[in-house]
C-alpha positions in Angstrom: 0.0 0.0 0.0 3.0 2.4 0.9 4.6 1.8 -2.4 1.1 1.8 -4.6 0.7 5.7 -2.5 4.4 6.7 -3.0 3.9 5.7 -6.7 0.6 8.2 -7.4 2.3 11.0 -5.2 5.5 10.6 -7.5 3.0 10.9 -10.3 0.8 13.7 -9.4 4.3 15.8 -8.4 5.7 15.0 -11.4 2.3 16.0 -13.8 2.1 19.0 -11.6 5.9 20.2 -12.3 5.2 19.6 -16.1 2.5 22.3 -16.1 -0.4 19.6 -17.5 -3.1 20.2 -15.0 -5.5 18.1 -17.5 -2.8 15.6 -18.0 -2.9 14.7 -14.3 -7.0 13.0 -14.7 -6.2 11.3 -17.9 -3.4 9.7 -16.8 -5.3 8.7 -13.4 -8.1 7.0 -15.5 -5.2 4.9 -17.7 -3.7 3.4 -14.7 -7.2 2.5 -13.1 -8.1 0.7 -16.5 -4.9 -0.6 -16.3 -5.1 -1.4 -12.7 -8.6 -3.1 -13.8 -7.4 -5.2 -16.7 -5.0 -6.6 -14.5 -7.1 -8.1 -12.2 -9.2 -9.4 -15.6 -12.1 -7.0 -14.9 -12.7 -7.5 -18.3 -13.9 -11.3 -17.9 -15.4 -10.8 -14.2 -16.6 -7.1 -14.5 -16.7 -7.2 -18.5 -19.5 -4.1 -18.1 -17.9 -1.7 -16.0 -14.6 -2.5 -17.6 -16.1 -1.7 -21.4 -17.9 1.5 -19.9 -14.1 2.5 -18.3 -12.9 2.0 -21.7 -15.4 3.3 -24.0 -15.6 6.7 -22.1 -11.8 7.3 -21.8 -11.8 6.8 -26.1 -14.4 8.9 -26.2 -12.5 11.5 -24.0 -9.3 11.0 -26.0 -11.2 11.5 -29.3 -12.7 15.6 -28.2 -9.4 15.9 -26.8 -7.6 15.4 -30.2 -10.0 17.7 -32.0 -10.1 20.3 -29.4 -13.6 19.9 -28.6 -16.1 20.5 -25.5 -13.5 20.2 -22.7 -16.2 20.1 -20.3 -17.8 16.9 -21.7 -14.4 15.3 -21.5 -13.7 16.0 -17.6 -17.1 14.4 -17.5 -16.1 11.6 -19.3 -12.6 11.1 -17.5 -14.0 11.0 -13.9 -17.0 8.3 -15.4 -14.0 6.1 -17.0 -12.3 6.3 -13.4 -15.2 5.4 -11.3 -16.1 2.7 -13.7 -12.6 1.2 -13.7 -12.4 1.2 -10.4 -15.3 -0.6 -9.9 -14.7 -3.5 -12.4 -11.5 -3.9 -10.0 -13.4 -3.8 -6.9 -16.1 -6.2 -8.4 -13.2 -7.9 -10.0 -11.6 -8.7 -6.8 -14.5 -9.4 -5.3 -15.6 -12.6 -8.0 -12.4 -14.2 -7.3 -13.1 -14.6 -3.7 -16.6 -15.7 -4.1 -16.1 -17.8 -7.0 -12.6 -19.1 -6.6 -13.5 -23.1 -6.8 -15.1 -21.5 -10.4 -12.2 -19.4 -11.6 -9.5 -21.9 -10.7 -11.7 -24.4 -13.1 -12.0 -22.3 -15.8 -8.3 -21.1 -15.9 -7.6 -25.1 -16.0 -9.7 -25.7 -18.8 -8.1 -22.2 -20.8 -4.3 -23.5 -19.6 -5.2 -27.0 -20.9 -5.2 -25.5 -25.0 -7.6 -25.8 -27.5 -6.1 -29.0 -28.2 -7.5 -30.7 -25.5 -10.6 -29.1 -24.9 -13.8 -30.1 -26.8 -15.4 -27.5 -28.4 -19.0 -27.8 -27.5 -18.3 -28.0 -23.5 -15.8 -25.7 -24.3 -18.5 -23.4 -25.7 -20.8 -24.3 -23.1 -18.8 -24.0 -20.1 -18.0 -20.3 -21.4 -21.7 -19.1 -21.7 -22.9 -20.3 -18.6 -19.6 -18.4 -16.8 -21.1 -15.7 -18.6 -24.4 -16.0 -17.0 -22.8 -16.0 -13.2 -20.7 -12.7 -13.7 -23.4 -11.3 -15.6 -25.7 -11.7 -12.6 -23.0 -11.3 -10.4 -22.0 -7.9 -11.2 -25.3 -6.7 -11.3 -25.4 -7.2 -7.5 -27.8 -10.6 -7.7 -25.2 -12.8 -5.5 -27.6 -15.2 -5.2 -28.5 -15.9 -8.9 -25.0 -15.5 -9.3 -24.3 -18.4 -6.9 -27.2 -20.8 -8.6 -26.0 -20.5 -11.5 -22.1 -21.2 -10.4 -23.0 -24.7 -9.8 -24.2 -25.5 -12.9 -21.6 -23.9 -14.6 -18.6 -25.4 -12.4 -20.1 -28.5 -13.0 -20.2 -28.1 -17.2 -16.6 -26.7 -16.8 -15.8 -30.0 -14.6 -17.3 -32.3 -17.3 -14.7 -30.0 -19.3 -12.1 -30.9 -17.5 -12.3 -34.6 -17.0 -12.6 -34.7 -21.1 -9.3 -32.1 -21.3 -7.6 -34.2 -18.6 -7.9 -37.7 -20.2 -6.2 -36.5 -23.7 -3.2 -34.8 -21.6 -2.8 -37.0 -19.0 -4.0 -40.6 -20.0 -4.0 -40.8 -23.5 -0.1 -40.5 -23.6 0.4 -43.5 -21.2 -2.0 -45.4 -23.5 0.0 -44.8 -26.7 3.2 -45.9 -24.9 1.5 -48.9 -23.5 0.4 -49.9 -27.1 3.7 -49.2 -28.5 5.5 -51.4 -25.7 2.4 -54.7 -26.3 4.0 -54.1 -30.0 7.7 -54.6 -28.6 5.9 -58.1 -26.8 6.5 -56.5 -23.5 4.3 -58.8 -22.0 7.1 -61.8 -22.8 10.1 -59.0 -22.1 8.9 -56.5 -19.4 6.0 -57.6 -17.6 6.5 -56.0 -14.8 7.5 -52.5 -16.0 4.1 -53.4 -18.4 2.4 -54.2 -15.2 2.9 -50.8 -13.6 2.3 -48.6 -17.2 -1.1 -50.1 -16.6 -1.9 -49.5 -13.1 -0.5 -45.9 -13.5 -3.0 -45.5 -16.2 -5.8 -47.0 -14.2 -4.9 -44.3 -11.3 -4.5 -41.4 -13.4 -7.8 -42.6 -14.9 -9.8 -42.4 -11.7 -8.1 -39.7 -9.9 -9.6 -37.6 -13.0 -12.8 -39.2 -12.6 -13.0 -38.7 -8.7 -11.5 -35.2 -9.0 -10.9 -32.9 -12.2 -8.8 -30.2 -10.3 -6.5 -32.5 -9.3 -4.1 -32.6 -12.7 -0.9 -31.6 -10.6 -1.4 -35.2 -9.4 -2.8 -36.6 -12.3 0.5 -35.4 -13.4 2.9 -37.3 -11.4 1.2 -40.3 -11.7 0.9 -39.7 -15.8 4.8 -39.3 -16.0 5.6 -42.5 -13.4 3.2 -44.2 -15.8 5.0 -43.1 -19.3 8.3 -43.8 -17.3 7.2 -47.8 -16.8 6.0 -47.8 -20.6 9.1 -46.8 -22.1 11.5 -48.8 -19.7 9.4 -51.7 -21.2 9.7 -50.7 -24.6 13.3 -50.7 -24.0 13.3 -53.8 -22.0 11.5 -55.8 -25.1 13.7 -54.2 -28.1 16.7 -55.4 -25.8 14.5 -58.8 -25.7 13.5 -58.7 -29.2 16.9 -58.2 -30.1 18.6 -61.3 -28.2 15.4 -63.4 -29.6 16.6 -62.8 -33.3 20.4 -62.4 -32.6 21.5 -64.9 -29.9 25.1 -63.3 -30.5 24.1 -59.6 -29.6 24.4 -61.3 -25.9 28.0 -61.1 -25.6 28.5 -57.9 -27.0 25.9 -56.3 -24.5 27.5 -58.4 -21.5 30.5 -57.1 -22.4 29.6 -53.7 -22.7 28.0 -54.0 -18.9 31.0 -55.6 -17.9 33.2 -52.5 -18.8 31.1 -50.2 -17.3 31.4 -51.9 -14.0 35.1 -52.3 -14.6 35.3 -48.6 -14.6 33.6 -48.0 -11.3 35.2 -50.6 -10.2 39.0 -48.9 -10.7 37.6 -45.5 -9.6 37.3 -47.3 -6.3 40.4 -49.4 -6.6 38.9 -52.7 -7.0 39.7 -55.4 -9.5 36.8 -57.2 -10.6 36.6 -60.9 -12.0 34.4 -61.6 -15.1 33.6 -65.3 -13.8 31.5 -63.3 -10.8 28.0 -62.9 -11.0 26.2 -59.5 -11.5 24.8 -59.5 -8.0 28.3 -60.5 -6.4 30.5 -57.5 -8.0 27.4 -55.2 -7.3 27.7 -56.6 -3.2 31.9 -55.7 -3.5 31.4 -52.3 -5.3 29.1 -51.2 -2.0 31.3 -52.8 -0.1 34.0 -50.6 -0.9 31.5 -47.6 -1.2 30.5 -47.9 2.4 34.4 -48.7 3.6 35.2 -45.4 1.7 33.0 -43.7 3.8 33.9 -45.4 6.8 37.6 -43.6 6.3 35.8 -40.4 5.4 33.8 -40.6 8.6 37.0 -41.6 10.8 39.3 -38.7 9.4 36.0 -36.2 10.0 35.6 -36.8 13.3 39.5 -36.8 13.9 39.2 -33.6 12.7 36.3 -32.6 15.1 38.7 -33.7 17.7 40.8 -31.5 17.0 38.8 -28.7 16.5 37.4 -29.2 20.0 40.9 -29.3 21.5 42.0 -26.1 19.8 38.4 -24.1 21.4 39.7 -25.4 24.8 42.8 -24.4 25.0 41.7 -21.2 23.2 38.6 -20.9 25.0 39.2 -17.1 26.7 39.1 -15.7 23.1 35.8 -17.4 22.9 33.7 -14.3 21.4 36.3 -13.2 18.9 36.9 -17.0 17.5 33.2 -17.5 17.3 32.8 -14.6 15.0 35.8 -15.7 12.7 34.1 -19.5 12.8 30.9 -18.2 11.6 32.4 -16.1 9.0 34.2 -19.3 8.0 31.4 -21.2 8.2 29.8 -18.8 5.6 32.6 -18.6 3.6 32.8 -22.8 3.1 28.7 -22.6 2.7 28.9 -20.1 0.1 31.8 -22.2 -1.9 29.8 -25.7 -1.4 26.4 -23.7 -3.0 28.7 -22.5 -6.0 29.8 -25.7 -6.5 26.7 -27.1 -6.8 25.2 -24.1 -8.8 27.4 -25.2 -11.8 25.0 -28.1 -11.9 21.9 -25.9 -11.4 22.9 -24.4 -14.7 22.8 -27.4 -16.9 19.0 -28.1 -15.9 17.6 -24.3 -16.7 17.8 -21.7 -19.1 18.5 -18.5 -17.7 15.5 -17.2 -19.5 13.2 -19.6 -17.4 14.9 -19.4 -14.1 17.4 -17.2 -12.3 20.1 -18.6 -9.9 21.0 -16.4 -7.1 23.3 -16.9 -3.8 22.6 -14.9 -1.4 25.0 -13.3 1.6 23.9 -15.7 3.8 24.4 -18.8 1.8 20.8 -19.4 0.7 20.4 -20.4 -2.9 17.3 -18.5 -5.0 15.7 -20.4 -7.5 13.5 -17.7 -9.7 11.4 -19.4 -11.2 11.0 -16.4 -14.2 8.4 -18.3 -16.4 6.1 -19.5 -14.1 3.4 -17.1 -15.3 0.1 -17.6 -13.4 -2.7 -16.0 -15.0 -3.9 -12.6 -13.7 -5.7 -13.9 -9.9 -5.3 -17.8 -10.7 -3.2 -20.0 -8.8 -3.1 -22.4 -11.4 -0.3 -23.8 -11.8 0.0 -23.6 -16.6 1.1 -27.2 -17.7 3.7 -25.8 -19.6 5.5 -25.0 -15.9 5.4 -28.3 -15.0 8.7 -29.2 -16.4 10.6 -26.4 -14.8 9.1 -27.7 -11.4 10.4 -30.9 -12.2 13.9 -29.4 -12.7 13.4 -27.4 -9.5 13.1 -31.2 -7.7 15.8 -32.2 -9.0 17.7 -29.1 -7.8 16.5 -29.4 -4.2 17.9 -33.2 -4.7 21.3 -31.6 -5.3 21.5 -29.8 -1.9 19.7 -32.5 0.7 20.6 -30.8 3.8 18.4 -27.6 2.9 15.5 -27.0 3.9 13.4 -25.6 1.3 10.7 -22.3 1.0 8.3 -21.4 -1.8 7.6 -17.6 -1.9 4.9 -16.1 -3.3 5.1 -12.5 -5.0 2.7 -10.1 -6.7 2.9 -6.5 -8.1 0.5 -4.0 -6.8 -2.2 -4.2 -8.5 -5.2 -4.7 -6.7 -5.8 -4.3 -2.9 -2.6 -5.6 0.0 -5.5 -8.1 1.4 -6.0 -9.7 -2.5 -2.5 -9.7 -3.1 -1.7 -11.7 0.1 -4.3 -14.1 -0.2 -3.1 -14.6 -3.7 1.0 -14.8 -3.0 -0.5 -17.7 -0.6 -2.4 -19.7 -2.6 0.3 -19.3 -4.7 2.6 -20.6 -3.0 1.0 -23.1 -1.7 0.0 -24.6 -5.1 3.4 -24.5 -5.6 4.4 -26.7 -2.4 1.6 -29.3 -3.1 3.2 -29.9 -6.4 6.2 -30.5 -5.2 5.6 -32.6 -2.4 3.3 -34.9 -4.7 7.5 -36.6 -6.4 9.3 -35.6 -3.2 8.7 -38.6 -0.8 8.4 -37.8 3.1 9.5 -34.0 2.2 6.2 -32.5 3.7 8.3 -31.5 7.1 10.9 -30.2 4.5 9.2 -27.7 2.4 6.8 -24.7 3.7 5.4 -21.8 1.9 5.1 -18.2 2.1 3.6 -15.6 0.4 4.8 -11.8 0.6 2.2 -10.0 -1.5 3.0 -7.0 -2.9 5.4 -6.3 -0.2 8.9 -7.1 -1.5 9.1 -6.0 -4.7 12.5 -6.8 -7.1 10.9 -4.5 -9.9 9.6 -1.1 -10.8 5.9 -1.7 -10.3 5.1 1.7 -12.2 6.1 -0.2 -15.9 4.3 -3.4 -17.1 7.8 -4.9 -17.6 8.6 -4.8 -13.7 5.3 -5.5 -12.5 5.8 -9.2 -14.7 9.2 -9.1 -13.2 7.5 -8.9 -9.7 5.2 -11.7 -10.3 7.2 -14.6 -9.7 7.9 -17.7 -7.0 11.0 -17.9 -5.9 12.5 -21.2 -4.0 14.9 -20.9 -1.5 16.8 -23.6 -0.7 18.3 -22.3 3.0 21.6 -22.9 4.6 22.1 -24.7 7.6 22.4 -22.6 10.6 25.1 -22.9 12.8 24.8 -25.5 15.6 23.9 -24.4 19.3 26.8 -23.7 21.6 26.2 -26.6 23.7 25.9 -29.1 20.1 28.9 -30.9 19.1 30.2 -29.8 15.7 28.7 -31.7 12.4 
């Protein structure tokens, strides 16, 4: 709210030094329309936002041919009581119909692709129907006829949701029964079809629920094309018998080479299972040694603060800046490998002072008021998983941020559900993370953007991760 205020004195001040005393109206009316279009107040206010619009072009026109400046004050103050109207009745739709919106920004994220036109259609006139009564102030017509819509736009959905989500495990399961996987790969087969089975009745059972319907579509396609790999393997030893060797000898290198990287000399007469048991073998003695020659080290550490113990406060600044210091270089380390799962156009990579790595996720745009996660993001959230993989002894926040459009109170909600949208979908491929992972959201408050341009209010719209360093252990905790 202090920013949004600072923003219009900074305006007025700087309309006033110009000398353009008619400027100063016009230029309030643009930024409520725009203020209004942002939060979509031409598809939940589509009345008040066309009377906004209509009477600022009429405005403009007398303006440009210099007549009846009276009419045009007029029509400037009606453009700026409309338009902020269809943002107050804007804002207001969302939070009584948010089960409603969230459906129909599914349905418009899913693409024309996967929607079918007539319950496409039909879905879309009776939305009509429930802003239409809803913004002329008939709540409760408005409600009746938000349950039959939600339920056209869920029928919608379910069809959308089978061609993105179930059809492709079918194909790959049809492609692998080509490749005999029932002979090859029964059990990778086995789970193809019980993935598409879930998927199947999660959409069913629940519609909404496609970041789900996700994970379990991808596990699914996962099982379908190990099979298919499985059987042409199969296939391939069924018409070549000689093919055997060469593969065998192909796995055998490639355990030879792990095998040297730990020192170990392997024998070919061994079984798979028995060089797999000597290569953890020597894994776990390897971190035996690492563990002895750490906590020799922790020894020592622990000798050198007692003997050293009456410079206690200035040695536990230097430690912490140390501490830091190793942190930071450890999180650069591993940000080399952030870099080869996103393009910097999709997400930025940040360290902070403190150690905490920032995962911006850039192109995560959320329509205007939705927290719908667009399919289209769901890759870049699988990336993200396999970044917080990368650093397992962080725990993990997902921020949520908005620009200043519309009210603090919207904004918060928003930045929170959000967030939170966010969370759930990660948590639904990160086992027995739930502890791991919260959410925030900030609202308008922290913005990284000039919110005055349309460029930095998209720049402000984001989620950020944070993967968090460790803090530093307790006095009375032994060093880890």
């Amino acid at each position: 709210m202090l920013l949004r205020l600072f923003f219009a004195t900074c305006l007025t001040l700087s309309l006033l030094t110009a000398g353009s005393l008619q400027a100063t109206p016009m230029d309030d009316a643009k930024a409520a329309i725009t203020e209004a279009e942002a939060l979509r107040a031409s598809e939940f206010a589509p009345a008040h936002f066309s009377s906004a619009t209509a009477r600022l072009a009429e405005a403009e026109n007398l303006l440009a041919s210099h007549k009846d400046r009276g009419r045009v004050e007029i029509l400037i103050d009606e453009a700026i009581l409309a338009a902020r109207e269809a943002s107050k009745l804007s804002e207001k739709f969302t939070r009584n119909f948010p089960a409603l919106v969230d459906s129909r920004d599914r349905l418009k994220l899913a693409g024309d692709n996967y929607v079918r036109d007539d319950l496409g259609e039909r879905s879309e006139r009776e939305f009509a129907r429930v802003v239409e009564a809803a913004e002329s102030g008939n709540l409760k017509s408005a409600k009746r006829e938000a349950k039959i819509a939600r339920l056209t736009f869920q029928a919608a959905q379910t069809v959308a949701a089978r061609e993105q989500f179930v059809r492709p495990i079918s194909k790959s399961i049809a492609a692998a029964r080509k490749q005999k996987a029932r002979n090859f790969a029964p059990e990778a087969l086995n789970r193809a079809t019980q993935a598409q089975a879930s998927v199947e009745k999660l959409i069913k059972a629940n519609p909404d629920a496609q970041s789900e319907a996700y994970s379990i579509s991808q596990q699914g396609e996962q099982a379908a094309q190990h099979a298919i790999r499985v059987s042409r393997l199969g296939t391939q030893f069924d018409h070549k018998p000689a093919t055997v060797e060469s593969w065998i000898d192909a796995s055998d290198a490639r355990m030879a080479i792990l095998a040297n990287a730990l020192g170990l000399q392997l024998d070919r007469s061994q079984s798979p299972e028995v060089q797999l048991a000597l290569l953890k073998q020597a894994i776990e003695d390897m971190q035996s040694e690492h563990l002895a020659q750490i906590e020799d080290a922790d020894k020592q550490v622990r000798e050198l603060g007692e003997k050293l113990a009456r410079y206690e406060g200035e040695l536990s600044d230097m430690a912490e800046v140390r501490r830091k210091l190793q942190l930071k270089r450890e999180a650069e380390a591993k940000i080399k490998r952030l870099t080869k799962l996103f393009d910097p156009a999709m997400v930025e990579i940040l360290l902070t002072p403190d150690a905490d790595v920032i995962l911006r996720l850039k192109k995560l745009n959320f329509l205007s008021g939705s927290a719908v996660i667009p399919p289209e993001a769901y890759v870049i959230l699988d990336n993200t998983i396999k970044s917080i993989e990368i650093f397992p002894g962080r725990a993990v926040r997902v921020e949520g941020h908005t620009d200043f459009m519309g009210t603090n109170e919207y904004n918060q909600e928003l930045s929170e559900r959000r967030a939170n949208a966010v969370r759930d979908h990660l948590l639904l491929q990160m086992e027995n993370s739930e502890s791991r992972v919260s959410a925030i959201g900030h609202g308008e408050e922290k913005p990284i953007a000039n919110n005055e341009t349309a460029a930095g209010r998209t720049k402000n719209r984001r989620i950020d991760i944070v993967l968090i360093a460790p803090t530093a252990p307790a006095a009375s905790e032994e060093p880890q």
